[in-house]
C-alpha positions in Angstrom: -18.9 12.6 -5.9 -19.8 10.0 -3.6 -20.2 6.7 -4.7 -18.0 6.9 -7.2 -14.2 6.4 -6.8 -11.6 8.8 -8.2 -9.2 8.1 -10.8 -5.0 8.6 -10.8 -4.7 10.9 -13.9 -1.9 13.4 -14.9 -4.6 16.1 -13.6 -4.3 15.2 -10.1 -1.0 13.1 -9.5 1.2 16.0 -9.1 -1.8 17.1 -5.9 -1.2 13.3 -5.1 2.4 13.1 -4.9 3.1 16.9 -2.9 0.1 15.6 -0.4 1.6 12.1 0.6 5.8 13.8 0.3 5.4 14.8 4.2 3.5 12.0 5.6 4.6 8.7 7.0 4.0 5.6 4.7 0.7 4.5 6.7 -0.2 8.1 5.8 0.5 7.4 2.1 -1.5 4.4 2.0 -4.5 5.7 3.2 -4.0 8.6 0.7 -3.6 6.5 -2.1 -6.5 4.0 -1.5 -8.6 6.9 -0.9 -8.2 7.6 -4.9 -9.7 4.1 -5.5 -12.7 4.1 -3.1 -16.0 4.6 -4.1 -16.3 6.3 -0.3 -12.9 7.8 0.8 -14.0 9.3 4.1 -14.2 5.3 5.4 -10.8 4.4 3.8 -9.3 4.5 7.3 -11.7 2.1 8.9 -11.2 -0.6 6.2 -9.6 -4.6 7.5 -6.2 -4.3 5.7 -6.8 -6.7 3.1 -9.5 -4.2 1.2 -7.3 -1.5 1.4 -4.6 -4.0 -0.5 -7.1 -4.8 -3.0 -7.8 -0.9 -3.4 -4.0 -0.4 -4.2 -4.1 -3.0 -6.2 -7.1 -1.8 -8.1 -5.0 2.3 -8.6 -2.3 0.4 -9.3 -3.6 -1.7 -12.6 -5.7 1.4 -13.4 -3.0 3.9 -13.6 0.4 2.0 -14.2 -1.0 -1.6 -15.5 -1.7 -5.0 -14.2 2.3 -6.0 -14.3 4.1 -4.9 -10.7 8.1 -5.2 -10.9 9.6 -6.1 -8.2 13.2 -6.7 -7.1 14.7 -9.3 -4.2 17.7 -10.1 -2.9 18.3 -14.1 -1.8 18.6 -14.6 1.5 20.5 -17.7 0.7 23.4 -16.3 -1.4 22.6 -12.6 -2.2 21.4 -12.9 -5.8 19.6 -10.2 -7.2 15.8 -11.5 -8.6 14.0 -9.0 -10.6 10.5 -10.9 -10.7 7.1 -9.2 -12.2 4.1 -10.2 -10.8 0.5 -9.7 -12.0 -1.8 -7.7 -9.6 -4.6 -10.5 -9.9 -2.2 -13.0 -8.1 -1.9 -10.7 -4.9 -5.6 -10.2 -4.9 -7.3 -11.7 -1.7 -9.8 -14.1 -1.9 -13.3 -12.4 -2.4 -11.3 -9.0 -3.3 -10.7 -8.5 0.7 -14.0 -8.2 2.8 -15.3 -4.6 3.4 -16.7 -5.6 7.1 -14.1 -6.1 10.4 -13.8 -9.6 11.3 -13.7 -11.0 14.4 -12.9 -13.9 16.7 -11.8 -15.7 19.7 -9.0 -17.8 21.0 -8.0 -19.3 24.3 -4.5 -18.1 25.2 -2.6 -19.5 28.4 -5.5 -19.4 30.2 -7.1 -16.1 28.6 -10.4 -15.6 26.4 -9.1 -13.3 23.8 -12.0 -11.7 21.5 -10.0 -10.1 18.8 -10.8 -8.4 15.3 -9.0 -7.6 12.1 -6.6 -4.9 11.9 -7.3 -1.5 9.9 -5.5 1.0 8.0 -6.4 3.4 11.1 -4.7 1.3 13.8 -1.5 1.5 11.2 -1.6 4.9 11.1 -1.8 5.6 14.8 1.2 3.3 15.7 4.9 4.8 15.2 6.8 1.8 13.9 10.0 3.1 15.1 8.7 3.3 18.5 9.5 0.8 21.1 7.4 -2.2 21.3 5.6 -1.2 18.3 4.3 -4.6 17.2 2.8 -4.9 20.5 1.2 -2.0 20.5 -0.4 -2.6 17.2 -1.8 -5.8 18.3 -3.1 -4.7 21.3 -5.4 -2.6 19.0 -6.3 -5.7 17.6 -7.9 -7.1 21.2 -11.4 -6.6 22.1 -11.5 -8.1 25.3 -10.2 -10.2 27.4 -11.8 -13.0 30.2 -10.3 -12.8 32.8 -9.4 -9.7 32.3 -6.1 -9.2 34.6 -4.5 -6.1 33.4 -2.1 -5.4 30.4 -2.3 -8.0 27.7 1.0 -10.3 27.9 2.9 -10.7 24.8 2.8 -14.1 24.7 -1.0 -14.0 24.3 -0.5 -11.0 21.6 1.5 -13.4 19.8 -1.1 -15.6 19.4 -3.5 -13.1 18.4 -0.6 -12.2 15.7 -0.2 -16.0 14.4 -4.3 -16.3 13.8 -4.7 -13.0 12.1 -3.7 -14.3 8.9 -6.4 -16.2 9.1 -8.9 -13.7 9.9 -8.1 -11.2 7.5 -6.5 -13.1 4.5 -4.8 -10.8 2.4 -3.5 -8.4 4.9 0.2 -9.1 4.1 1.2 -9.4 0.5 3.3 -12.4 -0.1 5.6 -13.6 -3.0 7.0 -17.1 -3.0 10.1 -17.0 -4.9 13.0 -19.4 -5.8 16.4 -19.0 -6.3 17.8 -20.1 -9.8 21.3 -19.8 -8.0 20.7 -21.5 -4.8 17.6 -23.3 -5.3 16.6 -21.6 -2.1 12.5 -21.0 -1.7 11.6 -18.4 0.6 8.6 -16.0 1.1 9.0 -12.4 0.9 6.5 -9.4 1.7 5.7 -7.0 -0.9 4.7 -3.4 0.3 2.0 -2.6 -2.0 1.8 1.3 -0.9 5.4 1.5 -1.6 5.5 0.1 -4.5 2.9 2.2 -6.0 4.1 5.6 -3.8 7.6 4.6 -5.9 5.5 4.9 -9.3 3.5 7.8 -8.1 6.9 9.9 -7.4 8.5 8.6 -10.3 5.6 9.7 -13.1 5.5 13.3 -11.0 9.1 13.5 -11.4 8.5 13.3 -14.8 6.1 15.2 -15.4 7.5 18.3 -13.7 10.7 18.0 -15.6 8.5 18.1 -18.5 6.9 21.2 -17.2 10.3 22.8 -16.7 11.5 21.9 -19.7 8.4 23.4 -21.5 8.3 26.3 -18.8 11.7 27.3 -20.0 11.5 26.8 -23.6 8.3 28.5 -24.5 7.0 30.3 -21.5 4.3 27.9 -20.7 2.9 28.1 -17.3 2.6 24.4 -15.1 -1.8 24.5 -15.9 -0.4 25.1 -19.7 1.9 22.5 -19.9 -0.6 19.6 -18.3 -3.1 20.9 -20.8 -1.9 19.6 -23.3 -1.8 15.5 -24.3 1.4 13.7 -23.6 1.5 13.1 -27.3 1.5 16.6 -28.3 3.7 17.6 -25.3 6.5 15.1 -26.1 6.4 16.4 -29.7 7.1 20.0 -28.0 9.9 18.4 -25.8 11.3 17.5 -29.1 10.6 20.8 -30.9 12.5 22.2 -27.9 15.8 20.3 -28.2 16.2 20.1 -31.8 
């Protein structure tokens, strides 16, 4: 229904999960964030910072506010499991629904440049060569004078004042070592992270339907009929 956004339920994360299995992770993110918008067919066109917040916002909804994360040191290899609350990574005014834009003078170049979106994501290959350029030429509205291909030296600068255009784009933990003492900043994939808790509560759920499947007969719509308090006391029935 438009206007209002849909919800990750037990009803429709196994249609969730088996849609996003075959796609590329840029894919997946547009999928999920889809769930949380109150207009999905726009998802796409969003700056990169909203769609963060929309993850954010499926994440706390369906799996809480707490996100647990795990990091190795890049100063001596220790293992840091850290939780972090969703309402730290939230950008500031929840990440802006419009597309930014601005311009900088580059070696010579007037660059006119706008935020990225979660549709110039999903057109670029990331295993492709020169796939960060390619991104951020997507980025580049125009260019005065305009002399051909973009170099990458002025891309780079485009890439160094995005940040500031679209805060929020990259999530960002600061951590510290209590090892090493060493501080460093590391990026947090919020579509992974919550594609990881997608696939892990549909893994669940259909060994719950087997298990109920093979025990009394129930079809998949049975099992997911019934409450997860009634179906765990079933599970139990089953094994006893």
């Amino acid at each position: 229904m438009s206007g209002v956004p849909r919800l990750l339920t037990e009803s429709n994360v196994l249609d969730v999960w088996e849609s996003g299995l075959a796609g590329p992770s840029a894919a997946r993110s547009l999928l999920l964030a889809s769930m949380a918008a109150p207009s999905p067919r726009s998802v796409a066109d969003l700056p990169l910072s909203a769609l963060n917040s929309l993850l954010l916002e499926l994440r706390r909804d369906a799996f809480g506010a707490a996100l647990p994360c795990t990091a190795d040191c890049p100063g001596c290899g220790e293992s840091l499991d850290v939780t972090v609350a969703s309402h730290e990574l939230l950008p500031a005014g929840g990440g802006a629904a419009a597309i930014a834009t601005a311009t900088l003078v580059s070696y010579g170049r007037t660059v006119t440049y706008r935020a990225l979106t979660g549709r110039d994501v999903r057109a670029v290959d990331p295993e492709a060569p020169r796939a960060r350029q390619t991104l951020l030429r997507r980025s580049v509205l125009s260019v005065d004078p305009p002399d051909g291909e973009v170099p990458d030296e002025v891309l780079e600068d485009v890439a160094r004042h995005l940040a500031e255009l679209d805060p929020g784009a990259d999530s960002v933990l600061t951590l510290d070592c209590p090892q090493c003492e060493h501080h460093w900043d590391a990026a947090l994939d919020l579509a992974d992270h919550l594609w990881t808790d997608v696939c892990g509560y549909a893994h669940r759920l259909l060994h719950e339907v087997h298990a109920l499947a093979r025990a009394f007969g129930w079809t998949e719509a049975d099992v997911l009929a019934i409450s997860p308090t009634r179906r765990r006391f079933y599970l139990e029935a089953s094994t006893g």
